[in-house]
N, C-alpha and C positions, 0 to 999 in steps of 0.2 A: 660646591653646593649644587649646582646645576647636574653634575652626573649622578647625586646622590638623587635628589629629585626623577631624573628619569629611571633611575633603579626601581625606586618605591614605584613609579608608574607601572612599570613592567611588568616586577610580583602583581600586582594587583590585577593589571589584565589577564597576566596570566590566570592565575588564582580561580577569575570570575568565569573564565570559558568552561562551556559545560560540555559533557561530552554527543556526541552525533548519535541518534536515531536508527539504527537501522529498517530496510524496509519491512512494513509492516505485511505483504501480501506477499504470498509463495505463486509464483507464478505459473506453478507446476500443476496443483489444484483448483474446480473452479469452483468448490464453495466454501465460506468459509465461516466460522463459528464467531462469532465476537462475544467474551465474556464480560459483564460488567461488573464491578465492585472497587474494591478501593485501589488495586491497579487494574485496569482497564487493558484488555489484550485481544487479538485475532489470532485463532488455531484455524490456521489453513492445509488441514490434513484431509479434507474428506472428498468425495467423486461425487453424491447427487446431493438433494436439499434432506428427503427422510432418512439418510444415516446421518445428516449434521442433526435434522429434530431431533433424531432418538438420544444424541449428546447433550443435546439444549434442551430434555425434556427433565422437569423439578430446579431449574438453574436460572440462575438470573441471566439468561445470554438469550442472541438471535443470530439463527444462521441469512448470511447476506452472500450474494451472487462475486465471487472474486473481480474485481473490472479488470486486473492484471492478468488476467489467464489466457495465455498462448496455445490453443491446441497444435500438437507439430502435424498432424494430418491434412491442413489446410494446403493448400498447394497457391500461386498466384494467380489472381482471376485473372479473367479475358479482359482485355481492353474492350468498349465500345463507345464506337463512333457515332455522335448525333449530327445531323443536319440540323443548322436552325434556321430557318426563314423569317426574314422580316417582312415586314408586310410593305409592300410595292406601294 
């Protein structure tokens, strides 16, 4: 009785898992189009804000700044070193 009992548990959690999310933002682009309607999605294909309007123009969407966006031209900054003095 006991193993049947955790069977049924098992199906069941299994059953209920849903599946995972992929990420929503291309990291590759930095803007990106968010449409709205009854599925709700981000088209992260475009390089400035007026080629995303021209796609978001008559559409129920807004194009918004990628926060995920990596340029690879960046190189490491410089460190800088402050003094801080307290006061004597």
């Amino acid at each position: 009785m006991r193993i049947l009992a955790l069977a049924i548990l098992a199906i069941a959690a299994a059953s209920a898992a849903t599946p995972a999310q992929a990420q929503t933002y291309d990291p590759n682009f930095p803007v990106c189009l968010h449409v709205y309607g009854r599925i709700s999605y981000y088209d992260c294909t475009y390089y400035t804000l007026p080629q995303c309007n021209a796609s978001a123009s008559g559409r129920s969407a807004q194009c918004v700044i990628n926060p995920y966006f990596a340029p690879a031209s960046q190189g490491p900054s410089a460190r800088r070193y402050k003094r801080y003095y307290n006061g004597y």
